[in-house]
N, C-alpha and C positions, 0 to 999 in steps of 0.2 A: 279095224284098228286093234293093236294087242295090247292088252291090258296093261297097264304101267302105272307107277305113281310119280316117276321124275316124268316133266314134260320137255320132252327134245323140239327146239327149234330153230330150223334155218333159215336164218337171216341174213341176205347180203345186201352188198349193191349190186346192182342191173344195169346193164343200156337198156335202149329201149329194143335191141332188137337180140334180146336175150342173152347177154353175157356176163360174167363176173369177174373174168380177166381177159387180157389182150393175148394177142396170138400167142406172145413169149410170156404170157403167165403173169402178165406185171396189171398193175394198178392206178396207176399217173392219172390217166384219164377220169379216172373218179373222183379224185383228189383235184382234179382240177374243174369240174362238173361243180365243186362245192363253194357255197356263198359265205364269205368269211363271215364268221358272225352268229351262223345257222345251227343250231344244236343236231337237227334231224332226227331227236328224239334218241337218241345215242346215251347218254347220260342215264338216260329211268331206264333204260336199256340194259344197260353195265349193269346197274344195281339190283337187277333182277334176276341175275343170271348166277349161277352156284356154282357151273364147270363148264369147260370148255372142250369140241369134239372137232378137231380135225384131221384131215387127211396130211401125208407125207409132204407133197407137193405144198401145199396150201403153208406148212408149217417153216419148209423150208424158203421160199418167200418172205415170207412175213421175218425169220431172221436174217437174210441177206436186206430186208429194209429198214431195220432196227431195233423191231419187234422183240420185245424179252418175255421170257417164259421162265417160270420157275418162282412169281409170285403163289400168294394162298392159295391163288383156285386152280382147284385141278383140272388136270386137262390133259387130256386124253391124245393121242396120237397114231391114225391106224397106218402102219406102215405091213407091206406085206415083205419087204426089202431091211436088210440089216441100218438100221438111223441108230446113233445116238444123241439123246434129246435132256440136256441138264433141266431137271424140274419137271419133268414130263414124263408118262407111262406111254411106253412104245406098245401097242398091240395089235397080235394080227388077229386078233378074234372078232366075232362075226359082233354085228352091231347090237343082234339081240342078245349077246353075251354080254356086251361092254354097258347095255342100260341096267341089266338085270344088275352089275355089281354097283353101279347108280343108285338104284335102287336099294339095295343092302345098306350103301351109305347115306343113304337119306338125301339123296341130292333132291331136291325139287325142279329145279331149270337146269338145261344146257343149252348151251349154243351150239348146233351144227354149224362151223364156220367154212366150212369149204372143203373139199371141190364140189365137182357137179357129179364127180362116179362117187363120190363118198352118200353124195344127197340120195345120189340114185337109190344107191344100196340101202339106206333106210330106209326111204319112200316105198320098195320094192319092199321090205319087210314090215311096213303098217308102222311105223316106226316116228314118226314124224308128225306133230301132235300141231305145230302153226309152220307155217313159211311168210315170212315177214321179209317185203323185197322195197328198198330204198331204189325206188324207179329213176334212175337220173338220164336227163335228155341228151344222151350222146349215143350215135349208131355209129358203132367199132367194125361193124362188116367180117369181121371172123374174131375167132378167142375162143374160151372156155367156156361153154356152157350152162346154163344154171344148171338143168341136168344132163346129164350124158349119155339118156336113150336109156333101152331095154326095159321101160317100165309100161305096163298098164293102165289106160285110161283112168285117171283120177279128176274126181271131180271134188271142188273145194268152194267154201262160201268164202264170201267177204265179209269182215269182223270188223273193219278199222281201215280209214282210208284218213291219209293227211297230207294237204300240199306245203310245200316248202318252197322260202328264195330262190328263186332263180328256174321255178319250174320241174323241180323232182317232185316226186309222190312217194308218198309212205303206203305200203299197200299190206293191211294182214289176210293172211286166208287160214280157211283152219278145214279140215275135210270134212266132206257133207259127208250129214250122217247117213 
């Protein structure tokens, strides 16, 4: 693990049989997975978090579904492709670049919010301090991946387990030392 003092961590929801979106990148099924009423820990979540890390795809998503960007927290954007992103810093630089200026800014937490090549890529660089996965009980049978391959046998403990309405699990792991 490389030395750091912001802590990056990705968090998504999950099927059960390892995904974080559906074939066409979309979300519904999770949204629909969830128990009106259910916080999922979502809230202490938010308020924890000091910036936000996501991939092109992931971003572009999220504003094709409503999603606004360009509140306080910053947030990052890796795109290796020309995006423009209002309230948002576009960068193609490597991930160990993008915590180290985290770092400079005193960020404490981020969120890796998606994809699975973005996770990969930190995970692949010691980069990745928890993986915090909202288990929800639905097999989508293809989609996005948590990660996207080319990494390394990683081995991780378990920190924090919590079940929720309707049958999802909160699961953290954080890497064995």
């Amino acid at each position: 693990m490389a030395t750091q003092k912001t802590q990056i961590v990705y968090s998504v929801g999950v099927s059960l049989d390892g995904f974080i979106a559906d074939a066409n990148g979309g979300v519904d099924w999770l949204h629909a997975a969830m128990v009106k009423g259910e916080s999922y820990g979502l809230d202490e979540f938010f308020r924890s978090i000091d910036a936000v890390l996501m991939g092109s795809r992931t971003y572009e998503k999220s504003l094709a579904m409503g999603g606004g960007f360009g509140s306080k927290m910053p947030t990052w954007i890796f795109s290796s492709r020309p995006l423009r992103a209002k309230g948002a810093t576009v960068t193609s630089e490597s991930p160990a670049a993008v915590v180290a200026a985290l770092n400079e800014r005193g960020i404490k937490r981020a969120w890796l919010m998606g994809g699975g090549q973005l996770a990969s890529s930190f995970l692949k660089a010691g980069l990745i301090d928890e993986i915090s996965f909202g288990l929800m009980p639905v097999v989508l049978g293809a989609g996005i991946p948590v990660f996207a391959g080319g990494i390394s046998p990683t081995h991780l403990k378990l920190v924090h387990r919590k079940e929720y309405k309707g049958g999802a699990m909160g699961l953290t792991f954080r890497p064995a030392a």
